[in-house]
Each structure stands twice: as structure tokens, then as C-alpha cells.
Backbone as CSV, one residue per row, in Angstrom:
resi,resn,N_x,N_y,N_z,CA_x,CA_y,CA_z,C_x,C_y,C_z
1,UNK,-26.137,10.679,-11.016,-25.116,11.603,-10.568,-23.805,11.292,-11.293
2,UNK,-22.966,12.636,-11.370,-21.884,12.262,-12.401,-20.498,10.994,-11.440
3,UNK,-19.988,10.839,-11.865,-19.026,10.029,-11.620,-17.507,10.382,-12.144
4,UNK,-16.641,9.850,-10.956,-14.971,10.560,-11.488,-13.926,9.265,-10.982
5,UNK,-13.273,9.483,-11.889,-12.267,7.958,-12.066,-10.989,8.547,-11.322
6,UNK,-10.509,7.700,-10.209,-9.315,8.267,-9.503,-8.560,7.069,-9.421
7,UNK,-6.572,7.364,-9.598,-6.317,6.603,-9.346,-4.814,6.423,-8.670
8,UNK,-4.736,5.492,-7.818,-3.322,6.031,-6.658,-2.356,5.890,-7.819
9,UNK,-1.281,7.290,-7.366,-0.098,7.595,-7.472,0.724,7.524,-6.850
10,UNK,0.701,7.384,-6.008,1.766,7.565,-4.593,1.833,6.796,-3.586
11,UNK,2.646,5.911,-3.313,2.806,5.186,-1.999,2.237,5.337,-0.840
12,UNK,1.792,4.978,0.304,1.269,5.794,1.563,2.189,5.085,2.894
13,UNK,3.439,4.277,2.335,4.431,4.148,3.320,5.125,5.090,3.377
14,UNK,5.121,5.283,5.072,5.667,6.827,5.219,5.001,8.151,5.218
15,UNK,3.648,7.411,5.552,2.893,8.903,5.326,1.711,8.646,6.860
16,UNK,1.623,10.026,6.940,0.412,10.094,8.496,-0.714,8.824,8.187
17,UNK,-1.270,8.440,9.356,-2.515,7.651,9.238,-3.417,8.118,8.847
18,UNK,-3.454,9.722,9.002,-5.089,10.280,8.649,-4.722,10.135,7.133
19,UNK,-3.505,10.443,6.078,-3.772,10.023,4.851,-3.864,8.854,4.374
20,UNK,-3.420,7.994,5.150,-3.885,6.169,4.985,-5.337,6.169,4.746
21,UNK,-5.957,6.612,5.833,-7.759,6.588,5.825,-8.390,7.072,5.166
22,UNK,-7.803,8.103,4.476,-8.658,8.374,3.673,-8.680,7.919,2.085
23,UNK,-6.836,7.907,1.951,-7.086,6.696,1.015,-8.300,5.739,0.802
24,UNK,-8.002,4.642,2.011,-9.013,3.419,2.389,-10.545,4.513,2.274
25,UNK,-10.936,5.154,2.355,-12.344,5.826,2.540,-12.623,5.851,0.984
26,UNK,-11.476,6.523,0.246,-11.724,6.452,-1.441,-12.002,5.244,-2.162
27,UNK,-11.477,3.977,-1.361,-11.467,2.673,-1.907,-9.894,2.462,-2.438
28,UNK,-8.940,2.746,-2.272,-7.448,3.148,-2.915,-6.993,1.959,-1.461
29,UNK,-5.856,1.969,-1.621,-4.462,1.718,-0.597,-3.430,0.748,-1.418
30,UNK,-3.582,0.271,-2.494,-2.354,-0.180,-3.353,-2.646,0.822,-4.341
31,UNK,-0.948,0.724,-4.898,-0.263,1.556,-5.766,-0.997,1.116,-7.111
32,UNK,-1.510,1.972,-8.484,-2.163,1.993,-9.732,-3.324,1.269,-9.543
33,UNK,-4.458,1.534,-8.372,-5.464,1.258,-8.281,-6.116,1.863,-8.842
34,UNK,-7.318,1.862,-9.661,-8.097,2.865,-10.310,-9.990,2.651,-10.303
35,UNK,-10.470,3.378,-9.037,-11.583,3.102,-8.738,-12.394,4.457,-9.265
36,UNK,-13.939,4.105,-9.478,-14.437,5.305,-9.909,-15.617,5.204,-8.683
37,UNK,-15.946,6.610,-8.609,-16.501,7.284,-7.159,-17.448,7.980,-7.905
38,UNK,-18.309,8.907,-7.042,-19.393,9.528,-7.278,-18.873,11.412,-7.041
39,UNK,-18.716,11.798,-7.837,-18.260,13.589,-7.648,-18.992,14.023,-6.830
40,UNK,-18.723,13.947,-5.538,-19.715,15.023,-4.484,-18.282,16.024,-3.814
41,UNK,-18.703,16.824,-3.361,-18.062,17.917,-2.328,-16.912,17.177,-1.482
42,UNK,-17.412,15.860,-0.748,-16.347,15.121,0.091,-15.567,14.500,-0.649
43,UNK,-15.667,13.948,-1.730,-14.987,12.966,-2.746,-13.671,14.205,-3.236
44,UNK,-14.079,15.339,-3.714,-13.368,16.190,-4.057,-12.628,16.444,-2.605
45,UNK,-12.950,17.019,-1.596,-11.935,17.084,-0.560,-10.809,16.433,-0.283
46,UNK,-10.955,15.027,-0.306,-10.676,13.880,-0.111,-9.720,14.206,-1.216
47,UNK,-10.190,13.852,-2.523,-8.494,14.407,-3.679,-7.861,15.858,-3.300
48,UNK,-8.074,16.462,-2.924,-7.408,17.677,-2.747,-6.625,17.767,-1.616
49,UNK,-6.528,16.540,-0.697,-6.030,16.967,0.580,-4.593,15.742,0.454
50,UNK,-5.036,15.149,-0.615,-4.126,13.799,-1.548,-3.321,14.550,-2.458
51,UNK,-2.900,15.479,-3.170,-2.845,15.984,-4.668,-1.536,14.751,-4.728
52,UNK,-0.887,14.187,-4.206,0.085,13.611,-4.315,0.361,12.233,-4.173
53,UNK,-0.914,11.864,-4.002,-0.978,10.321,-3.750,-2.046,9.988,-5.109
54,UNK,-2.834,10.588,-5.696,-4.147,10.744,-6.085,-4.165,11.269,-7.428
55,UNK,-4.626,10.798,-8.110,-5.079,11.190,-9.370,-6.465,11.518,-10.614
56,UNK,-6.997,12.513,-10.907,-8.365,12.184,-11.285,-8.012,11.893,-12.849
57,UNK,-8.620,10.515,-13.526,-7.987,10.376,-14.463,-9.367,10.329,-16.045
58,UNK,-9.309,10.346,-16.473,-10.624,10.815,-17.909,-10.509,9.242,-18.503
């Protein structure tokens, strides 16, 4: 299965808990972390509900 490289942009002090968690769900919660994930439907949700913390990077 394909795979997609994401990586935090954005601080999450100061931000709701539900975007903390899901951070932590991506594998993220420090700043220029860069983990690679598996491209499914939730993985994409998960960046899209971030556009501002989150980055998909090539």
C-alpha cells in the first residue's frame, strides 16, 4: 500500500484537545517531526482537519 510522508508545522499549544489527539494518532506532537503513514481515507481526514498544523511532504 502506498505511503505519505507528513510533517508538523504548527505548534498545538493553544489549540483544542481533539487536535492534540489526533496529532498523537498521526504519530506527530513535537514541532518538525516527520513521520511516514500509510494513505488510507482516515490518514487523509486526519490531514485535512490539521491543514495548519500538518504537512504532506514528497
Amino acid at each position: 500500500m502506498a505511503t505519505i510522508k507528513i510533517k508538523q508545522i504548527g505548534s498545538p499549544i493553544r489549540r483544542p484537545e481533539s487536535q492534540k489527539k489526533i496529532l498523537i494518532g498521526l504519530g506527530l506532537g513535537k514541532m518538525h517531526r516527520v513521520v511516514e503513514v500509510q494513505d488510507t481515507p482516515e490518514v487523509r481526514g486526519a490531514i485535512a482537519k490539521l491543514p495548519h498544523m500538518v504537512a504532506v511532504i514528497d
